[in-house]
NUZA-171378 format. One record per atom (N, C-alpha, C, O, CB): residue in three letters; z, x, y. Coordinates in steps of 0.001 Angstrom, whole numbers, plus 500000, padded with zeros to 6 digits. Each point is the difference from the previous one (the first is absolute). Glycine has a CB too. Example, Ala and Ser with C-alpha at 12.3 -4.5 7.8 and 13.67 -1.06 7.14 Angstrom:
BEGIN
ALA507800513190494310ALA500000499110501190ALA500000500900501200ALA500665501036499981ALA500581497072498846SER498034501542502223SER500060500820501190SER500730499230501090SER500169500509501108SER497686500675498264
END
This chain:
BEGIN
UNK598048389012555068UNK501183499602500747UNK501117500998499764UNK499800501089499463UNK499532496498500378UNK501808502011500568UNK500862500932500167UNK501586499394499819UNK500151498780499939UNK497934502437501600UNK503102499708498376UNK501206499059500434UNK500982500783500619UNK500360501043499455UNK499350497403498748UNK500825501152502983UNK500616500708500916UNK501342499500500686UNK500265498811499826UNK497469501890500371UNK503223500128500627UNK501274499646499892UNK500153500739501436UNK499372500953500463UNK501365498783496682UNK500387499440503430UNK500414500468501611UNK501537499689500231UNK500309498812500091UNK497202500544500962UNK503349501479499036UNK501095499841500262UNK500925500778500937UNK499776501194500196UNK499626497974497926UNK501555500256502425UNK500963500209501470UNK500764499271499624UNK499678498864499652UNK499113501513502264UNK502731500172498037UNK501285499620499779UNK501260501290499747UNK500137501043500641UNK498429496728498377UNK501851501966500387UNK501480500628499734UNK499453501121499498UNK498864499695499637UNK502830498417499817UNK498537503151500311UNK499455501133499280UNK500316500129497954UNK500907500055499169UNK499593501174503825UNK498137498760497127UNK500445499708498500UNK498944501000499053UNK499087500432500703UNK501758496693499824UNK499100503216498405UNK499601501003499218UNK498052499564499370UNK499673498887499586UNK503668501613499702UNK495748500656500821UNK498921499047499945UNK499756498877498690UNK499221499058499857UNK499850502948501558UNK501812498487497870UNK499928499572498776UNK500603498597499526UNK500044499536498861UNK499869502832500965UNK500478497166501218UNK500807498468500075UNK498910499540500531UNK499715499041499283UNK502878501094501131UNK496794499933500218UNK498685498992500240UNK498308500427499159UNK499101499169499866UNK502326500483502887UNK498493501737496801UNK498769500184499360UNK500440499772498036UNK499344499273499255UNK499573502755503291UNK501963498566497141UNK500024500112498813UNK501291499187498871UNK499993499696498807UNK498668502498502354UNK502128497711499704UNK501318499749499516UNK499317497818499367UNK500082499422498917UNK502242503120503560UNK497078496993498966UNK500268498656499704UNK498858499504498494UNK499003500544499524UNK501816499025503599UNK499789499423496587UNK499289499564498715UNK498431499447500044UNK499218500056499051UNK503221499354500321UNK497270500023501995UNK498108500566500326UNK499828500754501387UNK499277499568500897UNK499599498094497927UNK501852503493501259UNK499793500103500671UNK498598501307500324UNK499271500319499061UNK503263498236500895UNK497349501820500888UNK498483500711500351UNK499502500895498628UNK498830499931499623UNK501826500407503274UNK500384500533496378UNK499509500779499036UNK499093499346499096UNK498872500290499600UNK503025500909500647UNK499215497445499447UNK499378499004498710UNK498675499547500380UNK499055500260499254UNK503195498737500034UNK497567500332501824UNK498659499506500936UNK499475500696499639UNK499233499499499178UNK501090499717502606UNK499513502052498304UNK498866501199499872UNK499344499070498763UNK498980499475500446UNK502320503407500314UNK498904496775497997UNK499587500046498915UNK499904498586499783UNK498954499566499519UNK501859502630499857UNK500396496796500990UNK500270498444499760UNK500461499413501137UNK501205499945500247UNK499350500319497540UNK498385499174503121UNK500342499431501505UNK500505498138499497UNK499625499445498967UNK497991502557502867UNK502750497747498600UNK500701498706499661UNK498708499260500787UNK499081499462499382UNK504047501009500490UNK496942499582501336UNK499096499192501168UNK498465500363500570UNK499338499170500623UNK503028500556500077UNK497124501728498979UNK498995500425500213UNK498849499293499833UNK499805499706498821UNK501351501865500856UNK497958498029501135UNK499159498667500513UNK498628500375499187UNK499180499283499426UNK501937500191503367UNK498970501966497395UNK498709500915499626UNK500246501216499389UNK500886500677500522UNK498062498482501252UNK500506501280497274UNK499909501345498901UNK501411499385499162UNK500694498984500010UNK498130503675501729UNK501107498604497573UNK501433500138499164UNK501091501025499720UNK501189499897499699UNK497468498900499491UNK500373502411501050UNK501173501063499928UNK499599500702501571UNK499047499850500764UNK501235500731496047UNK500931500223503220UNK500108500734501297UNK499846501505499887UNK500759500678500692UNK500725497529500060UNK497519502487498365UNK500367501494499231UNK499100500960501110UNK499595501105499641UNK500605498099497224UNK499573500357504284UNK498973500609500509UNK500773501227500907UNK499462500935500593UNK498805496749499308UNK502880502054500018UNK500755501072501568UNK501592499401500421UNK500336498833499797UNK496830501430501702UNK503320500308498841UNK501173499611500636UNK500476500743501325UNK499503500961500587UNK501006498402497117UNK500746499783502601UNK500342500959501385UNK501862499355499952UNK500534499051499427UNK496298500975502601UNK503545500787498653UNK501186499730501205UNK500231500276501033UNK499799501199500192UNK500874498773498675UNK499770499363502205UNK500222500214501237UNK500888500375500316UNK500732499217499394UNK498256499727500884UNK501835501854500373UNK501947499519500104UNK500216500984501140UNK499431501089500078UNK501722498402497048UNK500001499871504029UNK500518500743501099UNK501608500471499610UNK500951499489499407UNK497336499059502373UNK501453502593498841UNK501497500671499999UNK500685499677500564UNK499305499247500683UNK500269502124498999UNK501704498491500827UNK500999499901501304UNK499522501080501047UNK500176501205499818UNK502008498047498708UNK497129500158502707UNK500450501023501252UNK498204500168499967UNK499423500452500989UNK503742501173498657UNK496204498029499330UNK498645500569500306UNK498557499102499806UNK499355499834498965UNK502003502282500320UNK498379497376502064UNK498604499084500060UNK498886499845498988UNK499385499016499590UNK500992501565502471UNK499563500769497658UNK498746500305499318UNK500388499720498281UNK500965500666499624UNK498143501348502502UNK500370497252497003UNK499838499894498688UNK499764500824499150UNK498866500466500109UNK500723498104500547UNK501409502101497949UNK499324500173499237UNK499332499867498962UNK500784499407499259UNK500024501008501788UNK498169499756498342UNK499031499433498783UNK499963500785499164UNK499934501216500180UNK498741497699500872UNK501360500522497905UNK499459500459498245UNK498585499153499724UNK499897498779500120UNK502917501425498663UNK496454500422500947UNK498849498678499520UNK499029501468498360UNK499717501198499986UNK499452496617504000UNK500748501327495282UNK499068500413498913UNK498788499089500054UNK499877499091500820UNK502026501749497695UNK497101499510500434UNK499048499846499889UNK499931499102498452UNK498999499504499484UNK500485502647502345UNK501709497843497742UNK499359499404498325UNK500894499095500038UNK500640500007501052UNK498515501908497288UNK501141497297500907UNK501216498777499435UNK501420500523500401UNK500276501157499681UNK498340498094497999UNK502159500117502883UNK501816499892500522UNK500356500617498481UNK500566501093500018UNK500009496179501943UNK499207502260497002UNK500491499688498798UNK500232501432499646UNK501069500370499514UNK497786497308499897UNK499895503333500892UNK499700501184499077UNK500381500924500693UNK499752501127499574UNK498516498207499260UNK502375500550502308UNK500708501130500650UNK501463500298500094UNK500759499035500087UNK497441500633500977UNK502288501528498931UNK501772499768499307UNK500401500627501552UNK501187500290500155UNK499158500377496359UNK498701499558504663UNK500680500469500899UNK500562498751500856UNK500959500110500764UNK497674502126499077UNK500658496567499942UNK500757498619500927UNK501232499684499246UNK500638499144500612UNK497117499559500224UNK502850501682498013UNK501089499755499602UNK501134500623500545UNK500982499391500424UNK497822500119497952UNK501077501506501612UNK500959501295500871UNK500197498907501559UNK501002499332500257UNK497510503858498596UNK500350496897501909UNK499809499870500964UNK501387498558500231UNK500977499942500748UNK495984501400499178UNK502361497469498802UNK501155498386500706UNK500732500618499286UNK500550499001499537UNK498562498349500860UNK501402503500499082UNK501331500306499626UNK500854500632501022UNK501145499579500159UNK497977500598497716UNK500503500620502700UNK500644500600501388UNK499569499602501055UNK500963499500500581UNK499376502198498582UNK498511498193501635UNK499662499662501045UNK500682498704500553UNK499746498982499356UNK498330502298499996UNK502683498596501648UNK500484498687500695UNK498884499935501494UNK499046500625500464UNK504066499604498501UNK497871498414501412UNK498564500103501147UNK500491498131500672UNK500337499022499333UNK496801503026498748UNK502733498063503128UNK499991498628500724UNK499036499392499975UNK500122498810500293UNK501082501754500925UNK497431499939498435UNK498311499097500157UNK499305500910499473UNK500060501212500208UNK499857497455501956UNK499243500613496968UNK498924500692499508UNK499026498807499712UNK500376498828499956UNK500972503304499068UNK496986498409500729UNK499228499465499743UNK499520500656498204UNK500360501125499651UNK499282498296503415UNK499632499766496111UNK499927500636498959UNK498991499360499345UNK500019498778500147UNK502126501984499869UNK496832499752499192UNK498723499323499731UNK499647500445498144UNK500327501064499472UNK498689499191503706UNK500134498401496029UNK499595501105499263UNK498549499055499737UNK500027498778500142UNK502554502744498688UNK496165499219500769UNK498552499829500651UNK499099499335499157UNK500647500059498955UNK499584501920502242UNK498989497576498584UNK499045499700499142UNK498664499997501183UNK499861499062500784UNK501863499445497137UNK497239502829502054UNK499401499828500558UNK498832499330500364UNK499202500054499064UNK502075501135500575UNK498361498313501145UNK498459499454500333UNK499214499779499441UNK499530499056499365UNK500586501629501737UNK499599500723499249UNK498539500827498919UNK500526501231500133UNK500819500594500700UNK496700498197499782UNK501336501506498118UNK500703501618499328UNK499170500832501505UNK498999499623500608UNK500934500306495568UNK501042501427504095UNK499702501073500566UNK501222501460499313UNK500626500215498962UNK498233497861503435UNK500924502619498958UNK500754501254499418UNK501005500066501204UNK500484501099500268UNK497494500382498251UNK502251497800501968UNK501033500765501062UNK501509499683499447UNK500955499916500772UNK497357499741501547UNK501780500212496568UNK501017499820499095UNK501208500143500928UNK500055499035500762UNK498683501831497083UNK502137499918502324UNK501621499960500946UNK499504499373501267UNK500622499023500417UNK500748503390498773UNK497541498044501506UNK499644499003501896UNK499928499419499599UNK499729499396501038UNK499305501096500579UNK500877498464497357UNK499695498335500430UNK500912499520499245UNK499801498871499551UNK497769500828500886UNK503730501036499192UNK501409498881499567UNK500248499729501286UNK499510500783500814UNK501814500118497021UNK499574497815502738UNK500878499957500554UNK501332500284500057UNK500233499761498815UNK498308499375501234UNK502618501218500440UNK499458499716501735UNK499256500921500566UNK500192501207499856UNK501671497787500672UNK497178500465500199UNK499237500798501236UNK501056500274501031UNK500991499269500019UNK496666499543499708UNK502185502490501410UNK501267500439500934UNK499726500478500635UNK499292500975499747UNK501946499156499382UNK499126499537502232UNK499622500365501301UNK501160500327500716UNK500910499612499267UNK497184499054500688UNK502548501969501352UNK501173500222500142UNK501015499327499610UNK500641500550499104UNK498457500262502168UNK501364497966499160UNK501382499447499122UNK499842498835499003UNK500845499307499435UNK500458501289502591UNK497067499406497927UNK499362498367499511UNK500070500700498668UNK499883501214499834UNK498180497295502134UNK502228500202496718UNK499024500056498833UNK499444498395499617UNK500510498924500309UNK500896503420498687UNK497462497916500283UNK499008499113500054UNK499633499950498517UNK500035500950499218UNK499199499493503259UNK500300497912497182UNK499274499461498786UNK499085499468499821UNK499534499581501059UNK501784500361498589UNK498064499800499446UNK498937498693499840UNK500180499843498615UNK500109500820499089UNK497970499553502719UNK501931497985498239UNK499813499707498543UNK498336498497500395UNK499700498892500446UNK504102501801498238UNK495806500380500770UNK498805498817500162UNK498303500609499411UNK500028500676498971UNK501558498284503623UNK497345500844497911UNK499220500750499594UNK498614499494501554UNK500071498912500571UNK501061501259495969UNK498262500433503659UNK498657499407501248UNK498678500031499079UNK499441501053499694UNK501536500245502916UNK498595497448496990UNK498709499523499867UNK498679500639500461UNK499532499345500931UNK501849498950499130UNK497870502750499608UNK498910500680500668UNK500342501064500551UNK499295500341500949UNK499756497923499394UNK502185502686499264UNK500122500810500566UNK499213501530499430UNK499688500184498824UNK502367498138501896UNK497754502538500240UNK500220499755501531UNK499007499417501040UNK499935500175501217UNK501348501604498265UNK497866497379499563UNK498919499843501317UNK500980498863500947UNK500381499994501170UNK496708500321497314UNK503066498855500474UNK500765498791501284UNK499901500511500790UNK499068500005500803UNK502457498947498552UNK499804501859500632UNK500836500588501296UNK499555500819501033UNK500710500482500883UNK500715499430497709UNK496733500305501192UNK499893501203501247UNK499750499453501072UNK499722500592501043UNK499454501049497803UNK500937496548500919UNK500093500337501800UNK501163500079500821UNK499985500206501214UNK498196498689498768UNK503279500854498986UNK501193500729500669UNK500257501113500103UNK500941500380500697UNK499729498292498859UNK498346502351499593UNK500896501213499836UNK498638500680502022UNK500176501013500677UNK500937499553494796UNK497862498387504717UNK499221500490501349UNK501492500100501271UNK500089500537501105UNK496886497838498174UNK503963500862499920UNK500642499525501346UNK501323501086500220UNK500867499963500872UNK498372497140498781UNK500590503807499298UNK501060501337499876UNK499528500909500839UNK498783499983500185UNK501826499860497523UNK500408501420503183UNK500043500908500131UNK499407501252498604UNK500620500426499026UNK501153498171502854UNK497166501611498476UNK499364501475498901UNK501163500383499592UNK500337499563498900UNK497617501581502245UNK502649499427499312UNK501531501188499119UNK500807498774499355UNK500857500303499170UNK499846502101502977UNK499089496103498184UNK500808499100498861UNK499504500351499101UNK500623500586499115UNK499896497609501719UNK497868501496499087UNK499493499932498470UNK499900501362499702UNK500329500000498814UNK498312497861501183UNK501044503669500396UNK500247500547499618UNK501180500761499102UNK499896500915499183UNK498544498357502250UNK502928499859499125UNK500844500486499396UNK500995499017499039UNK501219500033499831UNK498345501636502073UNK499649497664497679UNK500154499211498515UNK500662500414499137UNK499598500864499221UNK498715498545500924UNK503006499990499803UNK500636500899498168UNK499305500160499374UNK499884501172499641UNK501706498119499859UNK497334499562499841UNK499496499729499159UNK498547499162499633UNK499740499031500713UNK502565501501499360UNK496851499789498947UNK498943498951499967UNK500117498404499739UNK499196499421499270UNK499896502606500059UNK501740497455501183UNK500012498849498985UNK500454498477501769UNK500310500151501182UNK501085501823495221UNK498363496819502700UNK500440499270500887UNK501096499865500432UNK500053499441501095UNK498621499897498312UNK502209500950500167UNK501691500167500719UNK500332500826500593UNK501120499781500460UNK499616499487498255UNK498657502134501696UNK499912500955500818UNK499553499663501258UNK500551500121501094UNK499227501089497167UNK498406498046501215UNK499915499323501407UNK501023498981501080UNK500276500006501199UNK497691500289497482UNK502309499048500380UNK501005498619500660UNK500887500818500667UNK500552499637501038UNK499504498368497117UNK500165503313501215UNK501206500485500628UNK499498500672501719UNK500611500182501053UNK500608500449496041UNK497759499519502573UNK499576500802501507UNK500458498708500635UNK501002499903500709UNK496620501983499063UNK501417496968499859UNK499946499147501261UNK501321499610500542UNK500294499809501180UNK497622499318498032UNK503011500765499486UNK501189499875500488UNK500505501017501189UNK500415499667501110UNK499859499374496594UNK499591502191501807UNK500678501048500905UNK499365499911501378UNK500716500067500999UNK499760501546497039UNK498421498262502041UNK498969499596501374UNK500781499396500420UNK500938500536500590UNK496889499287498995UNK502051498368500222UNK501061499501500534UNK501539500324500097UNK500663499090500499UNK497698499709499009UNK502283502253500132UNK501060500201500378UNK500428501020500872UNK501103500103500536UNK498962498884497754UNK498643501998501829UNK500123501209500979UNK499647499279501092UNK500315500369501131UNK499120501708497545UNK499688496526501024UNK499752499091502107UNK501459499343500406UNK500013499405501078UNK497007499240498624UNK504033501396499654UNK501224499668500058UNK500067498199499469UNK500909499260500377UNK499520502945501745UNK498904497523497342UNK500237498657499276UNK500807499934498799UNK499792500481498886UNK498187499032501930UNK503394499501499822UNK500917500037498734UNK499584499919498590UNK498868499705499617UNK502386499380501871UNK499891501239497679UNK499272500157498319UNK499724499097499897UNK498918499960499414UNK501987501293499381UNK499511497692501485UNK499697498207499394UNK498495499534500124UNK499233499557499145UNK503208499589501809UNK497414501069500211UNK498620500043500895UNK499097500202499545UNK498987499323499826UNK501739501227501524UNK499689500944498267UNK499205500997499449UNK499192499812498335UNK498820500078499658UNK503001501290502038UNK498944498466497844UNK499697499142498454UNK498968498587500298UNK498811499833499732UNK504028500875499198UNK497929498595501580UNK499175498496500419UNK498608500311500425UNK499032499475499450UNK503093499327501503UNK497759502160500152UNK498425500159500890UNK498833500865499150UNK498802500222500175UNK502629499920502327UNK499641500255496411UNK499198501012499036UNK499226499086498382UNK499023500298499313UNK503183502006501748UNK498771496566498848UNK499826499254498811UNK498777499235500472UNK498905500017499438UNK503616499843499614UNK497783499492502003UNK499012499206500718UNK498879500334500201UNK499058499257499722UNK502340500131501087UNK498467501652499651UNK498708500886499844UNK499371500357499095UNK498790499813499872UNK501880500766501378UNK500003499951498032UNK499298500525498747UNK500042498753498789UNK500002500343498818UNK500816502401501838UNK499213495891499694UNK500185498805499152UNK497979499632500630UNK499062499934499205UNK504777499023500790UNK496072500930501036UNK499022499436500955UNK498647501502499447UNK498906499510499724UNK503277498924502972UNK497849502514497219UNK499307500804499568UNK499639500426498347UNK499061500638499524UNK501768499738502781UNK500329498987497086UNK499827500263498784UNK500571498728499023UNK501168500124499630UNK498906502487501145UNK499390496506498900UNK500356498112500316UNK500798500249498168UNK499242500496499166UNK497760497521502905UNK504006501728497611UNK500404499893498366UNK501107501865499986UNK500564500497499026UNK496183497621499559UNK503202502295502489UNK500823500968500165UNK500969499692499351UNK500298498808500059UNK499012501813501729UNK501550500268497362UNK501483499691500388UNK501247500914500461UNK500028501182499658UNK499183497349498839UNK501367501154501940UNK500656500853501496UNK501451500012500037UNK500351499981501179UNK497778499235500330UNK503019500811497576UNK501147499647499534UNK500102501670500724UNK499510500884499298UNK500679496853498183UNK500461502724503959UNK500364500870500442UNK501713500108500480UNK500692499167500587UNK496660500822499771UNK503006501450499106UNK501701500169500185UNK500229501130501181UNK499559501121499749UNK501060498382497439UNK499829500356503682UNK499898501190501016UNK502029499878500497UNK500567499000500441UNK495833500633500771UNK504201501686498511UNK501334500250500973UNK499656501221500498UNK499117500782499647UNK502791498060499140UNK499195501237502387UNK500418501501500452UNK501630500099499650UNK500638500628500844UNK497420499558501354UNK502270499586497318UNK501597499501499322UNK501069499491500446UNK501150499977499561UNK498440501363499530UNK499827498163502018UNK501466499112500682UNK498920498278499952UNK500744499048499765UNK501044503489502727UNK496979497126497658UNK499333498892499543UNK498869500022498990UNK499179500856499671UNK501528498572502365UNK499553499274497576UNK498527500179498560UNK499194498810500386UNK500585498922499903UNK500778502007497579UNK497347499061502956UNK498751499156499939UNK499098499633498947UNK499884500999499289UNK500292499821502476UNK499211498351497838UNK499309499620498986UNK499294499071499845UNK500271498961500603UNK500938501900498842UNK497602499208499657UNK499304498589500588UNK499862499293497956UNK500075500743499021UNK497819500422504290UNK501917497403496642UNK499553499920499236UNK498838498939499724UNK500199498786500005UNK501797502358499763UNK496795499444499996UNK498635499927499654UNK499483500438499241UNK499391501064500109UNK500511498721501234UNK500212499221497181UNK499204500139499260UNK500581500468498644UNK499233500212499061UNK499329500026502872UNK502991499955497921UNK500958499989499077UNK501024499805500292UNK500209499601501146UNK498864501408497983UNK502097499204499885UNK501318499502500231UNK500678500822500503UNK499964501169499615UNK499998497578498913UNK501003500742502688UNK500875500825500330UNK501726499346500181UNK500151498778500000UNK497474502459501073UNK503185499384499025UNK501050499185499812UNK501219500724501194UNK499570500862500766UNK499636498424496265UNK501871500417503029UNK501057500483501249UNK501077499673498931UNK499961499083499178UNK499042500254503683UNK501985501614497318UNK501803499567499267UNK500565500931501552UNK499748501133500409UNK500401499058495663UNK500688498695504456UNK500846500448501053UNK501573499367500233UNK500243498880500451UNK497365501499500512UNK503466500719498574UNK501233499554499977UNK500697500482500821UNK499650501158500229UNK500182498446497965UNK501331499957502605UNK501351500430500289UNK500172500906499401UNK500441499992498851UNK500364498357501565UNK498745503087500523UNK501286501357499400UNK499155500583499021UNK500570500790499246UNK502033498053500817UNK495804500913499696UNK499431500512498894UNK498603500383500512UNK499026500504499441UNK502403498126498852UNK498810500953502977UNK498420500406500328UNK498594499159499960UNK500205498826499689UNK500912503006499452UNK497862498400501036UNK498666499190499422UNK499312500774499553UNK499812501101500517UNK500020497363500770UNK499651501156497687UNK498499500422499569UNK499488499315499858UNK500414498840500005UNK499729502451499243UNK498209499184500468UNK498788499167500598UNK499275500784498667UNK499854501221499948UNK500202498291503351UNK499447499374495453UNK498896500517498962UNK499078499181499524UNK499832498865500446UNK501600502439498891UNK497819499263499611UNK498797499295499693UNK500283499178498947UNK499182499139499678UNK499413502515501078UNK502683498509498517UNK500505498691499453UNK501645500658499489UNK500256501149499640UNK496896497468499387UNK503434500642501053UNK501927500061499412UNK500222501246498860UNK499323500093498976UNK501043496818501056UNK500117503504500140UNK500816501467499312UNK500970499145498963UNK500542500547499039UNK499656501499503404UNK499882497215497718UNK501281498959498717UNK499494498544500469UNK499004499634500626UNK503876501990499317UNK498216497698499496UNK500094498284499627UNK501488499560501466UNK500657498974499826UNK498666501133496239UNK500826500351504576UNK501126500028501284UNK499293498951500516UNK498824500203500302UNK502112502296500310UNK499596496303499566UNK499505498549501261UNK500081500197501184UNK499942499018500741UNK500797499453498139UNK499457503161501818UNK499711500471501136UNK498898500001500567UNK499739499903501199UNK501638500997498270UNK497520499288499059UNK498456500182500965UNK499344498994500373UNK500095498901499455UNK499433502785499544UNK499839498535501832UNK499168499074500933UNK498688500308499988UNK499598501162500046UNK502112498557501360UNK497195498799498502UNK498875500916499893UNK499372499575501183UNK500140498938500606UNK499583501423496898UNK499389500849502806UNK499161499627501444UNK498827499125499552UNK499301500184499003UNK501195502158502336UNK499406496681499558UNK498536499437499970UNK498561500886500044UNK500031501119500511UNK501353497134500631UNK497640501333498431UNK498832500131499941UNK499506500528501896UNK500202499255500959UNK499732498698496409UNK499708502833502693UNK499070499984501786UNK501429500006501084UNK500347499283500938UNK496940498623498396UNK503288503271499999UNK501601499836500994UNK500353501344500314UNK500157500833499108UNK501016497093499686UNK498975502366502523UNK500607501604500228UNK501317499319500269UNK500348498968500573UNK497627502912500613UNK502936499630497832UNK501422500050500342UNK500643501170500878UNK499386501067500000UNK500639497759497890UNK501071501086502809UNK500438500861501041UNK501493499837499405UNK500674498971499956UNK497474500711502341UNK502301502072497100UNK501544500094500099UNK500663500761500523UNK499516500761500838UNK500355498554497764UNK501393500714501079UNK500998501057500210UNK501351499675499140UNK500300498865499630UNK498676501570502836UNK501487500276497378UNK501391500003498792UNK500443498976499760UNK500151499598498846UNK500678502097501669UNK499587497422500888UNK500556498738500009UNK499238498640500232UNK500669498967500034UNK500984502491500616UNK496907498489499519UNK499087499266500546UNK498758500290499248UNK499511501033499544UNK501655498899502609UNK498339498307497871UNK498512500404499015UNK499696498651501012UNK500888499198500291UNK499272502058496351UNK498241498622503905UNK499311498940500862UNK498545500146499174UNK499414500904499405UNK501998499333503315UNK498390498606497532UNK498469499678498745UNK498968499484501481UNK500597499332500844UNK500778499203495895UNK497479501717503457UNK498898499518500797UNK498695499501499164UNK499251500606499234UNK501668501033502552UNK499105497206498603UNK498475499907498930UNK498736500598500829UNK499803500124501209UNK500950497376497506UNK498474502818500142UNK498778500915500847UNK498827498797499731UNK500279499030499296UNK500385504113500117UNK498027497007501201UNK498982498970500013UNK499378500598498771UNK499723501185499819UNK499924498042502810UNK500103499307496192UNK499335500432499011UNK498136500644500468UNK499320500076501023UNK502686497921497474UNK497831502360499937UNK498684500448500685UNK498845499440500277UNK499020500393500633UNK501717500973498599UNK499719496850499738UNK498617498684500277UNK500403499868501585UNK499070499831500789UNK500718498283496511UNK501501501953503184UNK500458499147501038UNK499330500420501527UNK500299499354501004UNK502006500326497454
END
């Protein structure tokens, strides 16, 4: 599993939401408060973050523990930013594609997560990956199941199906193909954040004048957060958070 973070609001420094808060993502790496599954997060990390004036995201992502690198410190120390996505990994199963398979995954203005893991992978999944364009699967960040999710995601988003959509038709699918999945997916382009939660915890803090974020569990003890239900895609934006329940997978 994994634990991951999505935020849009006021411009603020990365380090007020990754490192500064008292659980917040750094600490997770090592001591997750809510983590459903595994225990530490030492497998990889990432950040997401948009500039003023420019669509496209930029990323930092390593390959070893948040903890053991002194370049993400620099980084929330200066770097500000209106939205970012930010991840740190505990993988699957062991491979080598060590930096491709941190999140976020990134496609023109999208970044993308998974906190979850797919049951049988990759066989489950080949009869979704029959239903890809060749140059999808050919051009895979990475070996692993969250790379995939990410194609299908992007599939569905290059046919023009909103992000919300897009998450939902992808969970659903790959719930029905791979039965005990779990599918806890974070997707913005930095003006909205989508997310689903299946199969761990996810939570929302959204204030007046502060923005929303959307994580895999509370950065502090603030009676702001909210937690999402079980089998629920969420749809935001700075000032707005809407919850949809999705069909479980007995149902």
């Amino acid at each position: 599993m994994c634990r991951h973070l999505a935020y849009l609001g006021p411009e603020v420094a990365l380090g007020d939401l990754i490192t500064a808060p008292p659980h917040g993502l750094y600490r997770q790496s090592w001591e997750p408060r809510r983590q459903v599954n595994g225990t530490v997060n030492a497998d990889g990390f990432g950040v997401g973050w948009y500039a003023p004036g420019d669509p496209v995201p930029a990323r930092y992502r390593r390959a070893g523990p948040i903890w053991g690198d002194t370049g993400i410190l620099d980084l929330c120390r200066v770097v500000r930013t209106t939205a970012l996505l930010t991840a740190v990994r505990d993988a699957t199963l062991a491979g080598a594609d060590g930096e491709a398979a941190a999140a976020p995954f990134a496609a023109g203005p999208w970044l993308f997560s998974h906190n979850g893991a797919v049951p049988g992978w990759p066989g489950s999944l080949a009869v979704l990956a029959a239903g890809l364009p060749p140059e999808r699967l050919l051009s895979l960040q990475a070996r692993c199941d969250a790379a995939f999710l990410w194609a299908l995601v992007q599939h569905r988003l290059g046919a023009g199906t909103a992000a919300p959509e897009a998450l939902a038709d992808t969970v659903t699918a790959v719930a029905a193909a791979a039965p005990g999945a779990r599918l806890n997916l974070l997707l913005t382009d930095g003006a909205t954040i989508a997310a689903t939660n299946w199969g761990d915890s996810l939570f929302y803090r959204a204030e007046p004048g502060r923005g929303t974020t959307v994580a895999s569990e509370p950065y502090d003890d603030s009676p702001h957060w909210t937690e999402v239900p079980a089998y629920t895609l969420l749809a935001a934006t700075p000032t707005d958070v809407r919850l949809t329940p999705l069909k479980e997978p007995a149902a």
